[in-house]
Backbone bond lengths (Angstrom), bond angles and torsions (degrees), N, CA, C in turn:
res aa  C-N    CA-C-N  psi(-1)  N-CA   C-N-CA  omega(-1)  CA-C   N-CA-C  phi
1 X - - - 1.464 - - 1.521 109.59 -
2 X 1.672 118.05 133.72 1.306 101.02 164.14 1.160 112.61 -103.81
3 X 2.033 96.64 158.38 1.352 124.13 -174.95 1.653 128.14 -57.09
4 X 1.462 121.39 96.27 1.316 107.43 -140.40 2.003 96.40 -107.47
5 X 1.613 88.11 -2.67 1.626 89.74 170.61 1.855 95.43 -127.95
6 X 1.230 123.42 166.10 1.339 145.61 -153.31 1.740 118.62 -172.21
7 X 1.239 108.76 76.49 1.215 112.42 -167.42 1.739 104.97 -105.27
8 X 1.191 119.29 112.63 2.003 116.02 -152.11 1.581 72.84 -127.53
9 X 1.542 97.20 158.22 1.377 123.70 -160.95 1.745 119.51 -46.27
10 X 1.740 74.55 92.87 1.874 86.08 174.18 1.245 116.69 -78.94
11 X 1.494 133.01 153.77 1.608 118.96 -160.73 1.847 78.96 -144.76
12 X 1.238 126.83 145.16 1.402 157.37 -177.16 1.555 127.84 -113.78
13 X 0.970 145.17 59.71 1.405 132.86 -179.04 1.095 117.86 -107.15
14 X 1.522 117.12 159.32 1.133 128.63 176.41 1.899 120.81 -136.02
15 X 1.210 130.40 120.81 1.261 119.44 -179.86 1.994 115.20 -80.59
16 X 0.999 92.20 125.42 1.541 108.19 165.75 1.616 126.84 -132.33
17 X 1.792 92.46 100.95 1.462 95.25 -173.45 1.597 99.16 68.83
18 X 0.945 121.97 -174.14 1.155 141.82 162.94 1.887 132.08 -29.65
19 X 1.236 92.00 -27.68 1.794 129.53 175.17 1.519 87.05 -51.27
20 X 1.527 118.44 175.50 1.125 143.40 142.69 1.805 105.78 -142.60
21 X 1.463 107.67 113.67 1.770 96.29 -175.89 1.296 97.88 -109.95
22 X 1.392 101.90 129.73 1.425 102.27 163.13 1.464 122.00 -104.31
23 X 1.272 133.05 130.42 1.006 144.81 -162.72 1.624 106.34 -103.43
24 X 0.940 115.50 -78.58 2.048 120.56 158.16 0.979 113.58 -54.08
25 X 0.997 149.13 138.98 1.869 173.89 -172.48 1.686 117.96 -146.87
26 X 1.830 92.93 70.26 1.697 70.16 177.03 1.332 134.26 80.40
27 X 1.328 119.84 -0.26 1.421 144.12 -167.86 1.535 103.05 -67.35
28 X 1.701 105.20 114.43 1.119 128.50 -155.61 1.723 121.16 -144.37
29 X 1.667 115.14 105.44 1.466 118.73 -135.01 1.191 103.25 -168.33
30 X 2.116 121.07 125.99 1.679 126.79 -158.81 1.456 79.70 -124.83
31 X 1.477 127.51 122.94 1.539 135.80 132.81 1.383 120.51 -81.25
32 X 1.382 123.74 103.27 1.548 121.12 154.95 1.264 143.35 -70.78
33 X 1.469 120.50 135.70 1.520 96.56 -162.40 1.382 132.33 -60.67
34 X 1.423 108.07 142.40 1.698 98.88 -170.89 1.417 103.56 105.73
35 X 1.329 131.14 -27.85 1.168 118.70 -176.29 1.500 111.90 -123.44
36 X 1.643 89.59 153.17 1.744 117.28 -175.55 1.095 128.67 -85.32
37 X 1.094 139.75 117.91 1.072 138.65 -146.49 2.066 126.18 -119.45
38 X 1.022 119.80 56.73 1.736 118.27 -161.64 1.109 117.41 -39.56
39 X 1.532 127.19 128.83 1.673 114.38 178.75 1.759 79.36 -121.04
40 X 1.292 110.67 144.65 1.285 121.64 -132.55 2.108 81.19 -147.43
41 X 1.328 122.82 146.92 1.358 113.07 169.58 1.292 101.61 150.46
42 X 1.781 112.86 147.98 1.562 119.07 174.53 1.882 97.13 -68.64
43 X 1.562 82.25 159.75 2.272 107.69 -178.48 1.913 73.33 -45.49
44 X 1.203 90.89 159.80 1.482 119.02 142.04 1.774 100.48 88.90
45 X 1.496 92.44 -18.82 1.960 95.87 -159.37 1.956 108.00 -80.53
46 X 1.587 102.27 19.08 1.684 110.12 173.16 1.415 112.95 87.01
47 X 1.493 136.06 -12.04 1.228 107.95 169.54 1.483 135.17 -63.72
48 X 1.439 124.94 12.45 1.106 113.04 161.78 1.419 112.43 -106.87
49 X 1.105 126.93 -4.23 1.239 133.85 156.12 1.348 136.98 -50.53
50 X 1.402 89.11 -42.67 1.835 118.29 -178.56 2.029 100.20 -78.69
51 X 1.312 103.46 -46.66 1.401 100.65 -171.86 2.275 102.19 -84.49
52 X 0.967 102.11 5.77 1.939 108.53 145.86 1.272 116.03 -70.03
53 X 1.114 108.46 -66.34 1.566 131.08 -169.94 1.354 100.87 -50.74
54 X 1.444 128.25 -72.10 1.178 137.95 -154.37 2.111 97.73 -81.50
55 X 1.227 91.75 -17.69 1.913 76.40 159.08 1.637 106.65 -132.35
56 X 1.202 97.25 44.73 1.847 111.37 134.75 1.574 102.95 68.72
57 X 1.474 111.85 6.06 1.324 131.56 172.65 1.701 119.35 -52.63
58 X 1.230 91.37 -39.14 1.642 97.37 -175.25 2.306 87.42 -144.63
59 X 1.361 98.29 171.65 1.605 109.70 169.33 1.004 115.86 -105.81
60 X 1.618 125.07 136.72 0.994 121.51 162.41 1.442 134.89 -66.80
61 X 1.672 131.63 160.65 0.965 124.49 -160.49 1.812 92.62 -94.66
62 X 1.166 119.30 -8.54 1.668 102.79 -175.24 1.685 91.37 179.13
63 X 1.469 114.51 124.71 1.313 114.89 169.82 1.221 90.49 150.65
64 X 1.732 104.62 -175.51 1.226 105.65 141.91 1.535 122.56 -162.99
65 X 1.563 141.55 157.63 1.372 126.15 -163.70 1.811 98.81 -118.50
66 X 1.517 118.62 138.27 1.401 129.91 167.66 1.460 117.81 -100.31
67 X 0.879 115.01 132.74 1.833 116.01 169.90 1.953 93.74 -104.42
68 X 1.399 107.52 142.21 1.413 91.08 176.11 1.294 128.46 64.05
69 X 1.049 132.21 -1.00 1.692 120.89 -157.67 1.538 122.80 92.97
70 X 1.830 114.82 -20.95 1.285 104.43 -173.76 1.480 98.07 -135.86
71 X 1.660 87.78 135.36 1.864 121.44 177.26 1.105 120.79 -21.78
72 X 1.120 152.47 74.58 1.313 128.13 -165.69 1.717 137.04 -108.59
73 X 1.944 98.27 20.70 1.086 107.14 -166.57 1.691 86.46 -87.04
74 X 1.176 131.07 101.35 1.890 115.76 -171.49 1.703 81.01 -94.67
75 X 1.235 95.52 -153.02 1.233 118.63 -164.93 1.748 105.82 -128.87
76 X 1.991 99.18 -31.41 1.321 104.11 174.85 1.696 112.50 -62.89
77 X 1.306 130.02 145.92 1.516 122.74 -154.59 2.242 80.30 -115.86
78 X 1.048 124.06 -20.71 1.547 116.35 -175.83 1.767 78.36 -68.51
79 X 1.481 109.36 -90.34 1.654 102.88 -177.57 1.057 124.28 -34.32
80 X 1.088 136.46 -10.56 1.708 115.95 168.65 1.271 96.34 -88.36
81 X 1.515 150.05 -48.26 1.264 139.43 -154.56 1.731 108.29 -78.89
82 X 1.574 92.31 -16.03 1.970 100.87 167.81 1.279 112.41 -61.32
83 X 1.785 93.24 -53.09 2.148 92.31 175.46 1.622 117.16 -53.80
84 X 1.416 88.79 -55.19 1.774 73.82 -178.89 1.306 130.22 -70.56
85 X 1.557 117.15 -1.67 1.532 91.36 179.86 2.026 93.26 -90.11
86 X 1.453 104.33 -23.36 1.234 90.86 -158.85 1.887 112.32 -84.08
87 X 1.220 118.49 -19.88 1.241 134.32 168.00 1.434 138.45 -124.11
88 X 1.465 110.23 4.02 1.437 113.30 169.24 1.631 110.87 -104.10
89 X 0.848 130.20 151.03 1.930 121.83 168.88 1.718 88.99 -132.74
90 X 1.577 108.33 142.69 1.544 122.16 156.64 1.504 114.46 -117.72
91 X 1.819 97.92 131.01 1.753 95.17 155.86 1.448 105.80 -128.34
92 X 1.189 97.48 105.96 2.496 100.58 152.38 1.005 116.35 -65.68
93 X 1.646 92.61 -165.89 0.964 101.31 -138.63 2.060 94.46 -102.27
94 X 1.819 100.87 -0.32 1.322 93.25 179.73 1.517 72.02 -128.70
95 X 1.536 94.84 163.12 1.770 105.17 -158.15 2.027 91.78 -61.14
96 X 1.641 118.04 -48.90 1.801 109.78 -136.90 1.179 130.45 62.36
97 X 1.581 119.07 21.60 1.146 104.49 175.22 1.706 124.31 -72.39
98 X 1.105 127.54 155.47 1.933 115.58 -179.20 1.163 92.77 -60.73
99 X 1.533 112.42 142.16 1.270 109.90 148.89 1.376 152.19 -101.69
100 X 1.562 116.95 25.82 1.246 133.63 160.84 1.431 116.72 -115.26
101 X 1.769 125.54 7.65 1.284 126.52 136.79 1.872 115.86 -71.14
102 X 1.434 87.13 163.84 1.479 104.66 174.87 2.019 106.81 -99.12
103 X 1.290 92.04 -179.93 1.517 103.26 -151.26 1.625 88.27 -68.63
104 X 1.382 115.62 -20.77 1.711 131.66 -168.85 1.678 85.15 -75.14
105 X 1.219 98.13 -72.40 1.698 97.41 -157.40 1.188 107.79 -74.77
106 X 1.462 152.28 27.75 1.108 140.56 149.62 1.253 119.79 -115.54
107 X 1.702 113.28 3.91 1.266 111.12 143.08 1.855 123.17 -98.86
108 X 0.924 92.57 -27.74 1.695 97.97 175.58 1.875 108.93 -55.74
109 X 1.379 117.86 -42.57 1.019 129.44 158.94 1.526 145.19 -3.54
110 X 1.872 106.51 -54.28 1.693 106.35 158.32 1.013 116.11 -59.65
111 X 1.332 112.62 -47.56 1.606 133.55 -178.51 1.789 95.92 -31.53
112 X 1.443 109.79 -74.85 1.320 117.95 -153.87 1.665 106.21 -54.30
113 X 1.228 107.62 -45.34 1.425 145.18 155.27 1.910 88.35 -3.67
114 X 1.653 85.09 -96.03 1.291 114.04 -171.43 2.144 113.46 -53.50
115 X 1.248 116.13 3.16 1.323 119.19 173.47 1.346 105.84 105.59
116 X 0.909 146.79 -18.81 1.459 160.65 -168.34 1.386 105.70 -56.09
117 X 1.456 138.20 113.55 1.215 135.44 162.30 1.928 130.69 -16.38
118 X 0.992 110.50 143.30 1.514 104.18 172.33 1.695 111.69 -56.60
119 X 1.378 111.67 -29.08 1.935 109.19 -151.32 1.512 93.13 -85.54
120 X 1.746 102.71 -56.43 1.563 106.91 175.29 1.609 123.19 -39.82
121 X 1.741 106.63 -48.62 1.416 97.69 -166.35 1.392 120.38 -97.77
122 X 1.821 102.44 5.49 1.646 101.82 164.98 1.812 114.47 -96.39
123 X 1.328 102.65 -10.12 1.827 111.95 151.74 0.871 123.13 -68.92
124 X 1.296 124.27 -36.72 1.497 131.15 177.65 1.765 106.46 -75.98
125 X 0.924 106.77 -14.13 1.819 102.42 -176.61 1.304 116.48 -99.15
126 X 2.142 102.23 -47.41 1.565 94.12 145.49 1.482 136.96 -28.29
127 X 1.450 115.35 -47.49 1.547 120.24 -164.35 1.466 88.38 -76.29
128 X 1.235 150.33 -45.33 1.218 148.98 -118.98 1.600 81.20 -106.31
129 X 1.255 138.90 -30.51 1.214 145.33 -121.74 2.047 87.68 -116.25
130 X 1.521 99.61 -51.52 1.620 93.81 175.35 1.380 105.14 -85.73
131 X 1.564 136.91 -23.74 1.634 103.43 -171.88 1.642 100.98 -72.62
132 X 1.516 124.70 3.56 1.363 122.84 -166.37 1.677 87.45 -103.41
133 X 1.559 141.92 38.33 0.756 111.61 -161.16 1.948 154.54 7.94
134 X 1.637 76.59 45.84 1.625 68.82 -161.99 2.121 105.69 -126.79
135 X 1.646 99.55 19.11 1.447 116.98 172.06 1.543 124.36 -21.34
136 X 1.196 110.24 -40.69 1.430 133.59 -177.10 1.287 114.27 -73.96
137 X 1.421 107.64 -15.37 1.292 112.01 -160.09 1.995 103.93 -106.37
138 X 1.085 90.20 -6.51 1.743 104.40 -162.90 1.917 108.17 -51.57
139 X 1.213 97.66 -36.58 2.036 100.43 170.83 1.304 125.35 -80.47
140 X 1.609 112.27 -12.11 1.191 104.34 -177.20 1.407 128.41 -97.71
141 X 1.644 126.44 169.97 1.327 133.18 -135.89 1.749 86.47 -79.48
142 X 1.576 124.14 -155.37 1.605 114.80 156.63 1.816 86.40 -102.06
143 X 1.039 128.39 -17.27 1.624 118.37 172.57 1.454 111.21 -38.14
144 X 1.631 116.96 -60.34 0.917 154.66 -158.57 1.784 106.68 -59.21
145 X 1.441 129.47 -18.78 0.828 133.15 -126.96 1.343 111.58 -147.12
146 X 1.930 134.06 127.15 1.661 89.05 -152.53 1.873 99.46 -104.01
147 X 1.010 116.07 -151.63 1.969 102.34 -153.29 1.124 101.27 -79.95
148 X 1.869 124.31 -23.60 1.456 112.44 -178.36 1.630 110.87 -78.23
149 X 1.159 106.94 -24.78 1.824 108.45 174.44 1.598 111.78 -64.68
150 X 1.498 116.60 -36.51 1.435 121.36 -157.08 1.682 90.79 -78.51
151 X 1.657 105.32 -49.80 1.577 92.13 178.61 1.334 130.90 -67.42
152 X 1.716 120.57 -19.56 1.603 106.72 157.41 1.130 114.56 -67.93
153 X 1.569 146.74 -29.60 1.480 130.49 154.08 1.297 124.02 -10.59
154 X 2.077 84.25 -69.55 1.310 87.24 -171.76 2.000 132.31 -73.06
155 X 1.260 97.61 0.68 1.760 119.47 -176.73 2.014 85.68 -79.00
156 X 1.147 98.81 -71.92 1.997 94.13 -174.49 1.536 119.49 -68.97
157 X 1.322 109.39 -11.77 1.615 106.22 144.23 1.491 116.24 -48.65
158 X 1.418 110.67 -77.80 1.227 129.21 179.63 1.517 111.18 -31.33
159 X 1.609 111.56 -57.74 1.451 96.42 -172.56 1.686 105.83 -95.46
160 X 1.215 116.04 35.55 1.712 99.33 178.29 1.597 122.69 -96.24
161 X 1.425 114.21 17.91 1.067 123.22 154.60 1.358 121.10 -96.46
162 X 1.411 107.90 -4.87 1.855 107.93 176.72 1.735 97.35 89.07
163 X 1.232 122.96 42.44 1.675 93.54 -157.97 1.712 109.54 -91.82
164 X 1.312 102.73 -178.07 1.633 113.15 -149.14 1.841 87.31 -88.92
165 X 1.355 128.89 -29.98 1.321 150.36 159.93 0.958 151.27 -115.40
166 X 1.675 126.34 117.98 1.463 103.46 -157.47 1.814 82.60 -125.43
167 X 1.577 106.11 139.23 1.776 121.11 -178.66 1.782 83.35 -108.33
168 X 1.038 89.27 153.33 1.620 117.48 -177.51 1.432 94.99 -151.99
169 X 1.409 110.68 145.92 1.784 148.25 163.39 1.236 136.83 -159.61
170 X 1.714 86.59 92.84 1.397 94.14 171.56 1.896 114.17 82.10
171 X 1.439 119.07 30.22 1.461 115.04 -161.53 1.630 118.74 -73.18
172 X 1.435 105.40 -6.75 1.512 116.95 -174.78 1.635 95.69 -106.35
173 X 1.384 131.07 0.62 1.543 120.05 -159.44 1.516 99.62 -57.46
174 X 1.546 94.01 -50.28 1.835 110.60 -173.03 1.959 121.57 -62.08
175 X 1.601 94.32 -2.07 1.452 84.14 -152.48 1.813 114.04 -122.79
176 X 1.265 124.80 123.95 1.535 123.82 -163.35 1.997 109.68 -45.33
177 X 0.833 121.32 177.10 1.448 122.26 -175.68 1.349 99.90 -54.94
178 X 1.099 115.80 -80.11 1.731 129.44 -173.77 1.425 118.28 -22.28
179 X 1.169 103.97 -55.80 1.560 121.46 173.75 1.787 118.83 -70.75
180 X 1.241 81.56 -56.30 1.624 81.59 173.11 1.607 126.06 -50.65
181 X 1.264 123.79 -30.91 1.021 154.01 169.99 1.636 119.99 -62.82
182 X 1.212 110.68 -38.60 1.518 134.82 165.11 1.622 105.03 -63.16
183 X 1.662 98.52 -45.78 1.733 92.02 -162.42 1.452 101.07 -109.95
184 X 1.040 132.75 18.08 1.578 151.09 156.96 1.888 90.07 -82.42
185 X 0.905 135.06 -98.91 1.295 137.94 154.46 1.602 99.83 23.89
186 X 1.325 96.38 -107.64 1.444 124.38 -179.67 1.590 114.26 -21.47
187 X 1.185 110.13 -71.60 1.435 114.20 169.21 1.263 116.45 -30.49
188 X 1.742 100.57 -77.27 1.769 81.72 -166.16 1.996 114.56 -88.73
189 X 1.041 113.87 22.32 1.560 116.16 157.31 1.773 95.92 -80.55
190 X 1.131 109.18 -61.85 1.807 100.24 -175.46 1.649 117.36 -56.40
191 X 1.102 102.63 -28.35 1.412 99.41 -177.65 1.435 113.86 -63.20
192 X 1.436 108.49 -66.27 1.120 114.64 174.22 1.550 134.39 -52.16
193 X 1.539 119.55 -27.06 1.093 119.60 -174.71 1.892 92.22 -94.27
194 X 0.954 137.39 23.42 1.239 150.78 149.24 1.485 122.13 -104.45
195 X 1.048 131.08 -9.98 1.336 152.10 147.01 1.907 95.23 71.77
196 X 1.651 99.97 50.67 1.610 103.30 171.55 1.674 92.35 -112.60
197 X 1.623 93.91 149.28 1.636 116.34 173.41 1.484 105.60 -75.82
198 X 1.407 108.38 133.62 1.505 115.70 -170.56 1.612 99.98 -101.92
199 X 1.247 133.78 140.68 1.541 123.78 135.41 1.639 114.23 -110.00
200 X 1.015 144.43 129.08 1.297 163.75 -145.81 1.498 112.33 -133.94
201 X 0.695 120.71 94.53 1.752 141.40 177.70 1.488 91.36 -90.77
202 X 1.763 113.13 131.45 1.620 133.70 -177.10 1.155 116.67 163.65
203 X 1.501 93.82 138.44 1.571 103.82 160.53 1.225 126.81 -94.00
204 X 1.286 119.40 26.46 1.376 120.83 -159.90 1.414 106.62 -129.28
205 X 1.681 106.27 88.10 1.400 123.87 -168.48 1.723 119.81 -46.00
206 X 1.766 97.58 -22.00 1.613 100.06 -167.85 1.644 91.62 -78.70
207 X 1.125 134.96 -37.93 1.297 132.92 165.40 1.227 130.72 -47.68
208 X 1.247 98.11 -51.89 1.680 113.33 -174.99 2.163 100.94 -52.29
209 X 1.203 79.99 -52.93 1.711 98.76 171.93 1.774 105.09 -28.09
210 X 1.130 121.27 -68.84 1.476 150.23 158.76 1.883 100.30 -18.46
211 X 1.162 115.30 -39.32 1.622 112.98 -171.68 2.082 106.88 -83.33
212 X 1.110 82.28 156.40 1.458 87.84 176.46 1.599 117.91 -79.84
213 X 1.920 102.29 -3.57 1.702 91.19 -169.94 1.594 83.54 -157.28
214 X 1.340 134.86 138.23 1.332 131.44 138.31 1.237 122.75 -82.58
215 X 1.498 123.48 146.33 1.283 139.32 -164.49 1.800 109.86 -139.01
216 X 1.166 105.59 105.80 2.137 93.95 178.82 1.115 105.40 -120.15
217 X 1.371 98.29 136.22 1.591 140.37 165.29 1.279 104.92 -63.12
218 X 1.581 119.41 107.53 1.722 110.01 166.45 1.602 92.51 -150.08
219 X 1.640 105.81 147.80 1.471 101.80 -167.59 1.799 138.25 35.47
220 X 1.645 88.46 32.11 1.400 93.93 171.49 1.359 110.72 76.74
221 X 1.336 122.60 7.30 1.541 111.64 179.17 2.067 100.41 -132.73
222 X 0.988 103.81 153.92 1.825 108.71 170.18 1.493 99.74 -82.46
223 X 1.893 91.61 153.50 1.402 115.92 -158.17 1.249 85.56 -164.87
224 X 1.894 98.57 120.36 1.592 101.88 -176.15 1.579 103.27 -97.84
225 X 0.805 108.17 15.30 1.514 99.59 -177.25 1.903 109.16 -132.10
């Protein structure tokens, strides 16, 4: 498989007082497409930090990450928000879905985002809406809806631009076994049969299990073992 993400030694700091903390060290990490990826680590040890960075959320202090072959941490802030709508997708660990769209229109949404007609990208959300068994569900509010449904929304939100990357954190934190399990599932069957590189931030080893590779975060640097 080629390496369709390329993340070479990202470095993180922060000043406090007098301190300089660094949190990233060099943080250095290949997703291929199609594959899942676990970032694995105690609270505090930067993986949600790292999965900012790498969707262009915040800049890094030294490194740099490629999608494809090309750089894409710029500096221009219009182009970075181009990459992400057009090749990054996020799901947390609480869905975000709007809440005066329907389960249709807040996935049809990047789409529209991204230029895509109204007819196309509320067909396209429909479809997305029954292979998720969840067709029935396409009018209703996210009120309406109970947390394991709202978070597969929010998983075919994420991928309804097709994107080249999908960041995940923590998508089962919120959700009882049963469910969680559904959308552990879901994720990485969609991911993959979309052939986007996953990184997956969790503490939730039965998941992590679910990835094709574990990866841990300790002292700010990756540790494959």
């Amino acid at each position: 498989m080629s390496k369709q993400v390329v993340i070479d030694g990202i470095e993180r700091r922060f000043v406090q007082g007098t301190r300089e903390l660094h949190v990233l060290r060099g943080v250095s990490l290949e997703i291929a497409a199609g594959e899942v990826v676990a970032l694995v680590g105690p609270s505090g040890s930067g993986k949600s930090s790292l999965l900012h960075l790498v969707g262009l959320l915040e800049k890094p202090d030294g490194g740099t990450i490629t999608l494809n072959g090309e750089v894409i941490d710029t500096d221009n802030d219009r182009a970075r928000t181009a990459v992400r709508l057009r090749h990054i997708g996020f799901v947390y660990q609480f869905h975000n879905l709007l809440p005066e769209f329907t389960a249709q229109e807040n996935i049809a949404l990047p789409a529209r985002l991204a230029g895509q007609g109204k007819q196309t990208a509320m067909a396209a959300a429909l479809a997305s809406l029954e292979r998720l068994g969840l067709a029935d569900r396409a009018t209703h509010l996210p009120s309406q809806l109970s947390g394991g449904e709202q978070q597969r929304v929010a998983i075919a939100r994420a991928l309804a631009n097709h994107p080249t990357l999908l960041l995940v954190d923590e998508p089962t934190g919120s959700l009882d076994g049963a469910a969680g399990e559904k959308v552990a599932d879901l994720l990485v069957r969609e991911a993959k049969e979309q052939g986007a590189a996953v990184l997956l931030a969790t503490h939730d080893m039965d998941l992590a299990a679910r990835a094709d590779r574990i990866v841990r975060l300790r002292d700010g640097q990756i540790h494959n073992n």
